[in-house]
C-alpha positions, 0 to 999 in steps of 0.5 A: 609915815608921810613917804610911805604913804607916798611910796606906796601911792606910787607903787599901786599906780604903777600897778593899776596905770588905767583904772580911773576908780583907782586913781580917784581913791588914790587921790583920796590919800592924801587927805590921810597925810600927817600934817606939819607941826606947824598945823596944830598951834599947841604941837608948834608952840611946843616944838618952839619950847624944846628947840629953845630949852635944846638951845640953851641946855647947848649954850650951858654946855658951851660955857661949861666946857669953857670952864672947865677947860680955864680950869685945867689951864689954870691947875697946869699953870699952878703945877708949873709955877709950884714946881718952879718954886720947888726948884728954887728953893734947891738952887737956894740951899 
């Protein structure tokens, strides 16, 4: 919202370059700008809560594919050994 605002100050003075009017309302834009989130206490408070709850849904991620990848590791590691049992126990007939 705010580049558009800015983009089309820019064009409307290219446009009227000598026009002191204009340039006084064009002025008066930029009174009409979104402010930042952290000008509203309870916007940044909650966009402080979402970025922490995003943080800590990424590290659940993080510690979820960690087991899940022990996991697999584990199942291949008992896959092997199983077979080498299996082995074993023809070598031992």
């Amino acid at each position: 919202m705010n580049g558009e605002i800015d983009e089309l100050k820019e064009a409307l003075n290219r446009a009227v370059r000598y026009d002191p009017k204009f340039q006084t309302i064009a002025s008066e834009g930029e009174a009409q700008k979104e402010k930042d989130t952290s000008a509203d206490s309870k916007l940044n408070d909650a966009v402080i809560n979402l970025e922490n709850e995003i943080a800590d849904l990424n590290n659940k991620r993080s510690m979820a594919d960690q087991q899940a990848n022990q996991s697999y590791q584990d199942f291949l590691t008992a896959q092997r050994e199983e077979h080498e049992a299996w082995l074993n126990s023809l070598r031992n007939r």
